[in-house]
C-alpha positions, 0 to 999 in steps of 0.5 A: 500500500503507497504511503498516500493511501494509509491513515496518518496520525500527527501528535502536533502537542499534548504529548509528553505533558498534561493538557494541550493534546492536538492531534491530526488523523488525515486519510487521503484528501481529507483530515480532522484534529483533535482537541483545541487546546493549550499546554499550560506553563504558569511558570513562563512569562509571556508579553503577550497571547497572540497567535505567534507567540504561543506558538514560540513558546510551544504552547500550540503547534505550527499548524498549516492553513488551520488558523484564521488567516487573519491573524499576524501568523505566517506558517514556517512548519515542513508541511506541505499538503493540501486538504478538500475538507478540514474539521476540528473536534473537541472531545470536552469544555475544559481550557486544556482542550478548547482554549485556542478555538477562536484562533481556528479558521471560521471556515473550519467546522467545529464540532462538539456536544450541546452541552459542551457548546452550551458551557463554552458559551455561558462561561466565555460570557464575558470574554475572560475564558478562551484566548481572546482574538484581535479579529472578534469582538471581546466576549466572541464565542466561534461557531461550533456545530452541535452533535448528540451523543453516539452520533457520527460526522463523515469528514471525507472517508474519516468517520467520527463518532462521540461516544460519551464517558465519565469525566469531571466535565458535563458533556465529555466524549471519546472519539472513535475515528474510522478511515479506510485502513485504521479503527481509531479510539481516544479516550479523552479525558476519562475516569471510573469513579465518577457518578456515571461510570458506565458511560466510560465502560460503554466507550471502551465496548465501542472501541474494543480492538482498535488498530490505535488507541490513543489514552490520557495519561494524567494518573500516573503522572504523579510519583504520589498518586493523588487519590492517596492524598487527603485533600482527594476523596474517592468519588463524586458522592464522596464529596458530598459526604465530606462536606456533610461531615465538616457541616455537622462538626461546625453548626455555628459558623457560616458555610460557603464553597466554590466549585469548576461551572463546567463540572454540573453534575458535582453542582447538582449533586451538591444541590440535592444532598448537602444538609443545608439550603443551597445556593449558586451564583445566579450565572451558575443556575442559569448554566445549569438550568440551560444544560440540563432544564434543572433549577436552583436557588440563587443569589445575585451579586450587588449591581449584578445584572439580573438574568430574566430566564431564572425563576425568581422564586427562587431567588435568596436576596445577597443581604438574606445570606448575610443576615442569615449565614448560618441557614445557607451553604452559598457558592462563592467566587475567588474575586468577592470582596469579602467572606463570611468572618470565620466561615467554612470555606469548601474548595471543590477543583475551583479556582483558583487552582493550587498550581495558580500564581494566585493562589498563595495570595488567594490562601493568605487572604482567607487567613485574614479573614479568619476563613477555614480553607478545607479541599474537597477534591474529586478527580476527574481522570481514572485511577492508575488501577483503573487505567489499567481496566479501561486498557484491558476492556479496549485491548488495543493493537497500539497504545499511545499514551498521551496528556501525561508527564509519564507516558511511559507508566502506561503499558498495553498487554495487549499489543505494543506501544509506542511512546510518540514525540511531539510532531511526530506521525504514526501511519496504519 
């Protein structure tokens, strides 16, 4: 078989790192990319987030005829293919896989689930979640095109099919990819201990044997597995029981948290189990209510703008909290002015995050106020153990473990493996 007719697979980031996973699958005259993202380096001081200068500092790839060409990039990679037909698939919501879609062509299709369009929307709002582009106005949001679940979109002869698994992000998918010459699966991202595990099981009967699998990695990427920490509890109800437990031993003192909007089933299970009245944001209830039709209580922040589409029965007024802090569990944001003196502070995966420059600041704050900080963590990726149950359910032909700083930790039983560089390609 000539090479131009074998299926090719480019790992252009993501690979030895977590998050920023962009991966290319062409077959003749056609191919696709998934997923849209950006490695994250906190660490590294940029002057800017143009296009040329995340690609300089190796936070997206060079990409060929991929980007709007209006921006101020100018391709300098080896690539010299032309394509009839491009598309972008996002596999789930979170930044590490959609950060840079607004840089993407406008005449590229995007596609991903209703819910995830839904999310990126609501929480790009204010123009403050992707990467902003110099072409859009400031809160623009790209066009994606809505699939359901278990639905298939015909890129050419590449057929993708978003199959759903258990993720902490509502409306996370894998992909199963078929060409011609190669059954493709990726995971995405994926975990067991979720509230829905059988969807990830159900992904992994949909893609037994394939020719590849390509699999995040996260999980191993810890010489301390963080499933061994205290700060991490072993399931989503299992964060609920936590926060239970510290309401019981604190009757007296005020209780507020804050947890990822793009995690709504933690939201709800938070809503309808913990021991207190809750109550969330007023644009967390309206995320809510638009993804799945659920309502809640919630509260509006002075001079916060009111959203007409909420029930405003259920609105809880912000001065009533204060006034009666001890009859509510109320969600709060890291920007609010000030906590409840001597609160109980639930930090559920919120922002912000532990590895965030703003975070010692965020931390010495609460100290101030005399605000006790209690992590409630649930992970959103599969166990190591249970990393080696999804491989055993899959058995594929080729693992390519991707999305980890220890990819090498990973192995298939099953067939071989091969520990792929960044730009590199692999054909089937």
């Amino acid at each position: 078989m000539a090479l131009k007719d074998k299926t090719a697979v480019t790992y252009h980031a993501g690979v030895d790192t977590i998050g920023g996973t962009v991966v290319e699958i062409s077959y003749q005259a056609s191919h696709i990319f998934f997923d849209f993202g950006t490695e994250y380096n906190p660490d590294v001081v940029k002057p800017d987030e143009k296009l040329q200068t995340l690609i300089d500092f190796r936070e997206v790839p060079e990409l060929n005829n991929v980007y709007d060409s209006r921006l101020d990039y100018e391709y300098r990679g080896p690539e010299t293919a032309t394509y009839e037909q491009t598309a972008v698939f996002l596999s789930h919501v979170h930044l590490d896989h959609t950060k840079m879609i607004n840089f993407l062509d406008p005449e590229i299709p995007l596609y991903a689930t209703k819910a995830t369009n839904k999310i990126l929307r609501l929480l790009n709002a204010n123009g403050d979640f992707l990467i902003k582009t110099p072409v859009e106005r400031q809160n623009f949001t790209r066009a994606i095109k809505e699939v359901n679940p278990n639905e298939t979109v015909n890129v050419g002869q590449i057929k993708v099919t978003f199959i759903p698994v258990d993720h902490d992000a509502y409306g996370a998918c894998g992909l199963l990819i078929e060409t011609p010459t190669a059954r493709i699966a990726y995971t995405g991202d994926l975990r067991l201990h979720g509230t829905d595990p059988e969807l990830t099981m159900n992904f992994c009967l949909a893609a037994q044997q394939p020719d590849l699998l390509i699999m995040e990695g996260v999980s191993v990427s810890f010489d301390t597995p963080q499933d061994e920490s205290s700060d991490f509890v072993a399931s989503e109800m299992a964060v609920v029981e936590r926060i239970n437990s510290v309401l019981a031993a604190n009757p007296d003192r005020p209780a507020v948290f804050n947890c990822y909007p793009g995690n709504i089933q933690r939201l709800i299970n938070i809503c309808a189990n913990v021991h207190k009245k809750v109550v969330v944001r007023a644009d967390v209830a309206e995320l809510i209510r638009q993804v799945t039709g659920k309502d809640e209580h919630y509260y509006y922040l002075p001079n916060q703008k009111s959203i007409k589409s909420l029930d405003p029965h259920l609105e809880v007024s912000y001065n009533r909290l204060w006034e009666e802090r001890l009859s509510y569990f109320w969600q709060v944001e890291q920007d609010m002015p000030e906590f409840p003196e001597n609160a109980v502070y639930f930090h559920s995966d919120a922002e912000p995050f532990d590895f965030a420059p703003n975070f010692k600041t965020f931390m010495e704050r609460l100290e101030r106020q005399h605000v006790q900080f209690v992590p409630v963590m649930c992970s959103g990726h599969a166990v190591p153990a249970d990393l080696d149950k999804i491989v055993a359910a899959i058995k594929p032909r080729l693992l390519t473990p991707i999305h980890s700083w220890h990819p090498e930790r990973l192995h298939n039983p099953f067939g071989k493996r091969q520990l792929v560089q960044r730009g590199e390609t692999v054909y089937l």
